[in-house]
C-alpha positions in Angstrom: 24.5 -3.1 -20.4 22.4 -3.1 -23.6 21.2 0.3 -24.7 17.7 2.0 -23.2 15.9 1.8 -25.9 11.9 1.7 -24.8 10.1 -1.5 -26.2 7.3 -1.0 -28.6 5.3 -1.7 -25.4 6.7 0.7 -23.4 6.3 3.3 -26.1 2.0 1.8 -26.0 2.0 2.5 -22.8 3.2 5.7 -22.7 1.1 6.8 -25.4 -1.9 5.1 -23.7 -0.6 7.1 -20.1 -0.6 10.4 -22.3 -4.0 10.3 -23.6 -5.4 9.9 -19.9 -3.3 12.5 -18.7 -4.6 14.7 -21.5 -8.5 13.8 -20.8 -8.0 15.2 -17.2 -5.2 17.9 -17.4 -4.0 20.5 -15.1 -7.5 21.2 -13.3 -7.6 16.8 -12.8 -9.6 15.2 -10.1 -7.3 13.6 -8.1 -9.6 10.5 -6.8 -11.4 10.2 -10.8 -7.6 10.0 -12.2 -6.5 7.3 -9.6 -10.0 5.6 -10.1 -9.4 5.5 -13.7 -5.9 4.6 -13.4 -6.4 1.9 -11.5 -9.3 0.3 -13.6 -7.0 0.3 -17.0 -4.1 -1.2 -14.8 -1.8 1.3 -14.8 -1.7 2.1 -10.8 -0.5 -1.3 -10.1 1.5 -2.5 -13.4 4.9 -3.2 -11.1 3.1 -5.6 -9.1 2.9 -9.2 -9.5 0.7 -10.9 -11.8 -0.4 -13.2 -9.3 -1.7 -10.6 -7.1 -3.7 -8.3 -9.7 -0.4 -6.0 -10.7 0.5 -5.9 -14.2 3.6 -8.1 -13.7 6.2 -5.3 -15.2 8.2 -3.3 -12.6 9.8 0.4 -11.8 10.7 0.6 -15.1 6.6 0.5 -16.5 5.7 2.4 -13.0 8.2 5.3 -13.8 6.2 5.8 -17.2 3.2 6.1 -16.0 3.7 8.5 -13.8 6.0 11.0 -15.9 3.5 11.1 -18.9 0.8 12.1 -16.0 2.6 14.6 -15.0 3.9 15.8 -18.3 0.0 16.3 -19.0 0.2 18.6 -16.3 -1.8 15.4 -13.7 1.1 13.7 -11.5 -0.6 11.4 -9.0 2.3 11.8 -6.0 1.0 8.7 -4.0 2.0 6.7 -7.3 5.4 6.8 -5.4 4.7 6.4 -2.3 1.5 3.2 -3.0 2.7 1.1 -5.1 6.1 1.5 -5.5 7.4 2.1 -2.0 4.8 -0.1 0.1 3.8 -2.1 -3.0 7.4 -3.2 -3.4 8.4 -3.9 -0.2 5.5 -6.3 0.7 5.5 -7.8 -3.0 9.9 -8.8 -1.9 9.5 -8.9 1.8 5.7 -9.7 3.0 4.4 -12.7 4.3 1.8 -14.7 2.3 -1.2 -12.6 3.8 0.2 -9.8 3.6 0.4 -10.2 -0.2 -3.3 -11.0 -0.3 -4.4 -8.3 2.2 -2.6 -5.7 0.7 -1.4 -6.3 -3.0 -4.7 -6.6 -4.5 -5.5 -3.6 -3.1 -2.8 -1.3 -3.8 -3.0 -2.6 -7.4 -6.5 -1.8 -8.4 -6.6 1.5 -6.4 -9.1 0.5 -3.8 -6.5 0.5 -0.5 -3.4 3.2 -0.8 -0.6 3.2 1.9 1.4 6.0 2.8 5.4 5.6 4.0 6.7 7.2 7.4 10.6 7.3 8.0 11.2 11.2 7.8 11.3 12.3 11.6 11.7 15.7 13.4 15.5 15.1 14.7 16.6 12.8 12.0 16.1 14.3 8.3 18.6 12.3 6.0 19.9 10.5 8.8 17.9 7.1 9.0 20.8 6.4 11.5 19.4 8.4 14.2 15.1 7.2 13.7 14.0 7.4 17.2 10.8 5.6 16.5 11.2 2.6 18.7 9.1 -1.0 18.2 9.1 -3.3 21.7 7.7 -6.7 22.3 4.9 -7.2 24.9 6.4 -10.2 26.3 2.8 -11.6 27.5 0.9 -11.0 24.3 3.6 -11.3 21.4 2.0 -7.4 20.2 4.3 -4.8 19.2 4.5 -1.5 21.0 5.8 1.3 18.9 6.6 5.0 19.8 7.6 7.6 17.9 7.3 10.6 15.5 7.3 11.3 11.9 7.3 14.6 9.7 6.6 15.1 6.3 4.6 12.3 5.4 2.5 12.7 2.4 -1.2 11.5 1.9 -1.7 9.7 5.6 -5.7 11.2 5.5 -6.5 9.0 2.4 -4.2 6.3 2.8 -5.5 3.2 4.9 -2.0 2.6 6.6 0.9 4.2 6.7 4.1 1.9 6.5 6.1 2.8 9.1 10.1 2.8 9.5 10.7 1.6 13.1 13.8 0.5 15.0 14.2 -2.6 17.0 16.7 -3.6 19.6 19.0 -6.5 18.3 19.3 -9.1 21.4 22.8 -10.0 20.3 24.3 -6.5 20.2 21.7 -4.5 21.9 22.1 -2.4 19.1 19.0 -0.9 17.2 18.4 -2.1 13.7 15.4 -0.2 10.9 11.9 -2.4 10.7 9.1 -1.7 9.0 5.6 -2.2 10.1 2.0 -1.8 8.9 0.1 0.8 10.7 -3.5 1.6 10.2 -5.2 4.7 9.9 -7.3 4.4 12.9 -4.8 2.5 15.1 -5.4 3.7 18.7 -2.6 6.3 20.1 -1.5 6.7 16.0 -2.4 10.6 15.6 -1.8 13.2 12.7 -1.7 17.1 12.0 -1.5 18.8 8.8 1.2 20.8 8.3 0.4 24.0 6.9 2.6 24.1 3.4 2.8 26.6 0.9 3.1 23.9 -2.0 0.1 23.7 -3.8 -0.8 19.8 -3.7 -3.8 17.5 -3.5 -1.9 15.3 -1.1 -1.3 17.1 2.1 2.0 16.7 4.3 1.5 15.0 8.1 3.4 15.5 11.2 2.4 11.7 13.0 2.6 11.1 16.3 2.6 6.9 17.3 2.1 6.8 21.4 2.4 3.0 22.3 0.2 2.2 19.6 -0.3 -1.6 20.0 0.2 -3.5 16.5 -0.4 -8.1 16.0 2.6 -9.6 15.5 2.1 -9.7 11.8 2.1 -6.0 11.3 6.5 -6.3 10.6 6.7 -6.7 7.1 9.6 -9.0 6.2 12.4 -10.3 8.3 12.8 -8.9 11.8 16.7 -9.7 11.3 17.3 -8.1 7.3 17.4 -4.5 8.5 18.7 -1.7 6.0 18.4 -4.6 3.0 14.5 -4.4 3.3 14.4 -0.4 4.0 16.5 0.5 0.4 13.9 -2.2 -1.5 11.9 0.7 -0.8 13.9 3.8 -1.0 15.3 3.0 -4.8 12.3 2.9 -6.4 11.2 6.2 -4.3 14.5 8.1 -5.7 13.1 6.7 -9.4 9.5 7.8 -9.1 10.5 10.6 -7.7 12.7 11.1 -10.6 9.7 10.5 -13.3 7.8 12.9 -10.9 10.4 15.4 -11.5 10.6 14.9 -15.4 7.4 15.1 -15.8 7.0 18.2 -14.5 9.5 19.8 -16.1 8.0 18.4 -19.5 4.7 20.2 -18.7 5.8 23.5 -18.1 8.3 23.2 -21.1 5.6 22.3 -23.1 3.9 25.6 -22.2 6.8 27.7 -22.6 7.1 26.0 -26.3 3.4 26.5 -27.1 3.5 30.3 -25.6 7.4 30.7 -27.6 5.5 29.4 -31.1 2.9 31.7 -30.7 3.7 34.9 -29.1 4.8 37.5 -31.3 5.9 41.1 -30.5 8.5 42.0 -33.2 6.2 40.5 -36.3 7.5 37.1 -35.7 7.3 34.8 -33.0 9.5 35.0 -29.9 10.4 31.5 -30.2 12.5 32.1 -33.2 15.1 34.3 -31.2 17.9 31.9 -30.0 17.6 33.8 -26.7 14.0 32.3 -26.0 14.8 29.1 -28.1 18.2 28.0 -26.7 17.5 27.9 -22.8 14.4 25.9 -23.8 16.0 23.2 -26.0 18.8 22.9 -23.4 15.9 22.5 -20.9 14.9 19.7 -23.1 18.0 18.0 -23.7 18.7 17.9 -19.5 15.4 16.3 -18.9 16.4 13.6 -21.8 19.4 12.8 -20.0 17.7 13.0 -17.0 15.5 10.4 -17.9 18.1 8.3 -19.3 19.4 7.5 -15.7 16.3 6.7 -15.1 15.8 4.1 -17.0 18.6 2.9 -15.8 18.5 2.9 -12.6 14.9 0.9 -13.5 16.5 -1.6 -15.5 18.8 -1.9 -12.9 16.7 -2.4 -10.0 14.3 -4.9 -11.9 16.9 -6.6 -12.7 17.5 -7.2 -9.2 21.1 -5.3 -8.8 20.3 -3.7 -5.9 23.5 -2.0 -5.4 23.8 -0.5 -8.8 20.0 0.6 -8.8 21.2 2.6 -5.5 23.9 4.4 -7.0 21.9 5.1 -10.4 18.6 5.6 -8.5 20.6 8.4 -6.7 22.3 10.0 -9.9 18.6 10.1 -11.9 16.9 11.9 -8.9 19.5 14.5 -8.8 20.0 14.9 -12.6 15.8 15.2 -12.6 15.9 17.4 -9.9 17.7 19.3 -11.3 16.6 19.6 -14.7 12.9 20.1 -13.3 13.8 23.0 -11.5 16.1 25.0 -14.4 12.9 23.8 -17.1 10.1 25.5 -14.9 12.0 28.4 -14.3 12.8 29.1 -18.2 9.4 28.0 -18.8 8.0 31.2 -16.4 11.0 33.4 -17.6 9.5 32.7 -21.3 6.2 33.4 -21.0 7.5 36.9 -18.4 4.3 38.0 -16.6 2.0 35.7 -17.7 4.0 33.0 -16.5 2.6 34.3 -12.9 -0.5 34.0 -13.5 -3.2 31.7 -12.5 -4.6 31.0 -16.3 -1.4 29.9 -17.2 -0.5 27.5 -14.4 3.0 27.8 -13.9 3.7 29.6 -11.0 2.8 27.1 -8.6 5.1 24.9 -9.8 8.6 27.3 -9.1 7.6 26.1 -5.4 6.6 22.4 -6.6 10.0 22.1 -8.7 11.8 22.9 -5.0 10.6 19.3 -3.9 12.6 17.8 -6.3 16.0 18.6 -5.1 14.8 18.5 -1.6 13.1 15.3 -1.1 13.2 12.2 -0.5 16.9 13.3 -0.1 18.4 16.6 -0.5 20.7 16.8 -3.8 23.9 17.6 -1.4 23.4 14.0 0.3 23.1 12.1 -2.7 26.6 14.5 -3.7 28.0 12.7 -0.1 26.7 9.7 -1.7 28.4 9.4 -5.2 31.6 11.2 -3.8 32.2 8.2 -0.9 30.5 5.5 -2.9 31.2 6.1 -6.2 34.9 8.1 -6.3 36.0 6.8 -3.4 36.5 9.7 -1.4 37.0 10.0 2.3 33.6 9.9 4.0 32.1 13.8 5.1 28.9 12.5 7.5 
């Protein structure tokens, strides 16, 4: 595989990205950023050409939204909107699914919000208890069910929704994924109360026999698992440039505060007990997003199965460089970094989410130990 060196358009685009980020900084608007976004493009740049997107893929999509958040402005429906849904209808939709929905989701006007997280599942898509039936008179799906933790459901028009289906060969119950709007009868919400600081709030749903046309099941009926990872690679990249991003902002901070800070007549920065734990900082979220690039190439390439494994490795390398960067970052700039002028408290709690979701960094461990080494399986 040829080395990830960024194209000269890549490296406009990021610079372009930046310079938004910068105009809005910490204190952004969240609907004037995605309005803005989406006018120059940006929101919708892995979609296809023929539908409004930009044409690119995860790879573009993954830029954009880790120079946002290195400007301090990370737009967390980025990954859920365009690159979850977005993808998954782009591979899998029908033809007017494409033109009800891509259009949309590229130029900001319709978002869509992803439910598979449920109350007695967690990591276990195995045991997704949200059922879809058939009402044999009308063709109309039926589905029942609970999710948790689903991010942005209030502003998003529908929520796609990770169902289960019974297979009439093996009676067995196989993931599907339908399209579930907002005001769908018997498809209620609550907030959860969170402590994370966030403009998009976190949903406990609640579907009670809520009635969907037979054209709400996005792709094959039969592909199962195939359709649901389309969408849960690009999610572990995103959330990956989520992740970076962060932990670029806050390093960023801790530099500026380590260059000008001075208490023994010379700046703090050049002790090596201030300056080393922040240039390590640096050098874990390079490598962090060097797996991320890969596992972007990968997947637009269209090797799903080495996207998955690399897709898995970048979120937990990002992960976990986001969290060690923030806290050096607040460490460097001692009780100032707990203020509210200074911004970076709120992200030691923000920098958690990152390990923890879309899947905790011990799965994707249980992951590249049984996939990748070979090792007898633990789950």
């Amino acid at each position: 595989m040829s080395v990830m060196i960024e194209t000269e358009e890549h490296k406009a685009l990021r610079a372009a990205v930046a310079a938004l980020g910068k105009r809005h900084g910490r204190t952004f608007d969240r609907e004037a950023l995605w309005s803005e976004a989406a006018k120059l493009g940006y929101l919708g740049v892995n979609l296809p050409e023929a539908y409004g997107g930009g044409g690119g893929g995860i790879a573009e999509l993954s830029i954009v939204l880790e120079e946002l958040g290195a400007a301090g402005c990370p737009l967390l429906m980025m990954v859920v909107s365009p690159a979850i849904c977005g993808t998954v209808i782009a591979r899998f939709g029908t033809d007017a699914q494409k033109r009800a929905w891509l259009p949309a989701l590229a130029d900001g006007t319709r978002t869509m919000a992803f439910g598979i997280t449920e109350p007695d599942a967690g990591s276990n898509s195995h045991r997704i208890t949200t059922t879809a039936r058939r009402d044999p008179d009308t063709g109309d799906w039926l589905l029942t069910g609970r999710k948790v933790f689903i991010s942005g459901v209030d502003i998003a028009d529908a929520t796609l929704v990770v169902g289960r289906t019974e297979d009439s060969r093996t009676g067995r119950l196989k993931p599907c994924l339908f399209i579930v709007p907002r005001d769908a009868e018997g498809f209620t919400r609550r907030r959860i109360d969170m402590e994370l600081q966030a403009a998009e709030k976190q949903f406990e749903l609640v579907l009670d026999d809520v009635r969907l046309p037979a054209d709400a099941l996005v792709g094959d009926e039969d592909a199962g698992l195939l359709q649901l990872f389309a969408g849960l690679n690009p999610e572990r990249i995103m959330t990956a440039a989520f992740a970076i991003g962060m932990g670029r902002y806050a390093l960023g901070r801790a530099v500026e505060y380590a260059r000008d800070r001075a208490v023994w007549n010379t700046p703090i920065g050049a002790h090596q007990a201030i300056a080393h734990p922040l240039a390590q900082a640096h050098i874990d979220l390079e490598l962090a997003r060097l797996m991320m690039q890969k596992a972007a190439h990968l997947y637009d390439a269209g090797d799903d199965t080495g996207a998955g494994e690399a897709a898995n490795m970048a979120k937990y390398a990002a992960g976990e460089a986001c969290v060690r960067a923030v806290d050096q970052a607040v460490h460097t700039l001692g009780g100032n970094g707990l203020t509210r002028e200074f911004g970076l408290a709120s992200l030691i709690t923000a920098s958690r989410v990152a390990r923890i979701a879309p899947v905790s960094r011990e799965m994707i461990l249980n992951y590249v130990s049984h996939q990748t080494l070979g090792l007898p399986k633990s789950y």
